[in-house]
C-alpha positions, 0 to 999 in steps of 0.5 A, spaced: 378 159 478 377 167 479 374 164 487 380 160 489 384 166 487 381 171 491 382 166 497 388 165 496 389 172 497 386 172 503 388 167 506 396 170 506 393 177 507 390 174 514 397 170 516 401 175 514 398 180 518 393 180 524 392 187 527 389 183 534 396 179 535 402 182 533 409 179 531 412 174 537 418 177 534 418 184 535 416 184 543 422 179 544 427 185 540 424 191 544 423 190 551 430 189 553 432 195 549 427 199 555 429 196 560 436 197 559 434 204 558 431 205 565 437 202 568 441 206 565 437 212 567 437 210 574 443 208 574 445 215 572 440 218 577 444 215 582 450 217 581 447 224 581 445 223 588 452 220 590 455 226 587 451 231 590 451 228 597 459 227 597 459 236 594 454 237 600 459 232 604 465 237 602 463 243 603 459 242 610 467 239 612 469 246 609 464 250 612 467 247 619 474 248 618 473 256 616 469 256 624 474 252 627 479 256 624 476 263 625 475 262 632 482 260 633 484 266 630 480 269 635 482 266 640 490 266 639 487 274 638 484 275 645 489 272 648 495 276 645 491 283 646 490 280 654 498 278 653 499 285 651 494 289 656 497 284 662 505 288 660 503 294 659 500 294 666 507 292 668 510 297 665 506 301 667 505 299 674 513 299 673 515 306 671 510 309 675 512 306 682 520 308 680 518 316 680 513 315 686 518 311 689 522 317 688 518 322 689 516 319 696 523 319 699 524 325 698 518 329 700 515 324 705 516 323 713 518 316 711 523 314 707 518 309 705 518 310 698 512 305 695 507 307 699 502 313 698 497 318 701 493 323 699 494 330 698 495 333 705 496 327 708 502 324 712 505 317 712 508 314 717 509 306 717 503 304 713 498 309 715 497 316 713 495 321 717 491 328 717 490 333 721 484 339 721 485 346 721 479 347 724 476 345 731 469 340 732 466 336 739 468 329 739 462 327 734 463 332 728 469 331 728 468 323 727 463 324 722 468 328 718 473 323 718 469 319 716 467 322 710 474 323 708 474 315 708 477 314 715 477 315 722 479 319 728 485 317 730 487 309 733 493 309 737 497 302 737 504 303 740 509 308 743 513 309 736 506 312 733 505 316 739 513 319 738 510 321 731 504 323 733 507 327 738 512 330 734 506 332 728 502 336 733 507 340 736 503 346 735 497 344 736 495 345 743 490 338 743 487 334 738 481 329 738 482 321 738 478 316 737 477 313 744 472 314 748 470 312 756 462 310 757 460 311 764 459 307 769 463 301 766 469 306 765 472 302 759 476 306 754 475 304 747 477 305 740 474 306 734 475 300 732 472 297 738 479 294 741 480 297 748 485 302 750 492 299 754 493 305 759 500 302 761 502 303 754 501 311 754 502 317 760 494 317 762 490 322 766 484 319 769 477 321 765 472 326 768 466 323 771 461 321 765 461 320 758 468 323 755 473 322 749 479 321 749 485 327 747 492 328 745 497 333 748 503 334 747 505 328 753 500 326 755 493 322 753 486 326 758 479 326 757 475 332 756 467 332 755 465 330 748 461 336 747 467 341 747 471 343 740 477 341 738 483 340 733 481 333 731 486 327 727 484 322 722 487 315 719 488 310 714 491 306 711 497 308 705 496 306 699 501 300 697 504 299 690 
């Protein structure tokens, strides 16, 4: 009897608990619990995603407009500093051509009144002219015009001879700016233009080489070489 109750024991020891195979039931009650566990934190982990990616989103949008509105305020800057030069130039150029309008037509041999000329010089029509106080041969007296930012004189009509004329009053005879090359004997400017001889009282030019003179009625031709009063030109400034 002792026997058949020692195996009744066992035998409810062994069918109650078996350590090699655990209760069905407990496997059933706690996976799902897991997995709702880590579709809870994936879903979660998702959301933290979306959420950053819609912060980075925003400010990159925010970083954009604060650019775009900083170049636009440069630009509306640039353009009103520009607007604001480009008056006060007018103003300027304004006020300053109202006192040398004045100035000019009181002090020039012109009344034209918008147009300068340096120091010294003469205005006449468009043109300024300058008269030397020293004498030169034709060359020299070329070459200081020339760094005068002129050129000996070009004569294009009887009204700036008139002028011409009545500025050299004083003055004996001045070096022009033409010359005659032998043997073709053709008169030339400067400027390269040919001299008209019908316009201008002319003395026929010596033999040779010669370069052409100014006197008070007449245009001659002396030797290069020999020293003379000279007159330079250019053109007056407009403003």
């Amino acid at each position: 009897m002792a026997g058949e109750i020692v195996y009744a024991d066992l035998n409810i020891l062994g069918a109650s608990s078996n350590p090699l195979h655990p209760p069905r039931h407990l496997n059933h009650t706690q996976s799902p619990r897991w997995h709702r566990l880590a579709a809870g934190l994936g879903a979660a982990g998702i959301l933290i995603l979306l959420g950053a990616v819609i912060a980075m989103g925003v400010r990159v949008f925010q970083t954009k407009g604060s650019l775009s509105s900083l170049e636009n305020k440069g630009t509306r800057e640039t353009l009103i500093h520009q607007s604001n030069c480009s008056t006060g130039l007018k103003d300027f150029h304004f006020h300053l051509k109202q006192f040398v309008c004045d100035s000019s037509h009181n002090n020039s041999a012109e009344g034209s009144g918008c147009k300068l000329c340096p120091r010294n010089w003469l205005l006449h029509r468009d043109k300024c002219y300058w008269v030397s106080k020293e004498k030169n041969p034709w060359d020299k007296s070329r070459d200081d015009c020339s760094r005068r930012s002129s050129r000996l004189l070009v004569i294009r009509d009887q009204d700036e001879m008139t002028f011409i004329q009545n500025i050299s009053k004083d003055t004996n005879q001045l070096w022009l700016g033409l010359t005659v090359t032998s043997p073709t004997r053709k008169w030339t400017w400067v400027d390269g233009s040919l001299f008209n001889p019908t316009l201008f009282n002319v003395q026929d030019p010596a033999e040779g080489n010669s370069c052409g003179m100014i006197k008070p009625d007449e245009i001659y031709f002396e030797t290069c070489t020999i020293v003379s009063k000279w007159i330079c030109e250019k053109d007056a400034l407009q403003i």
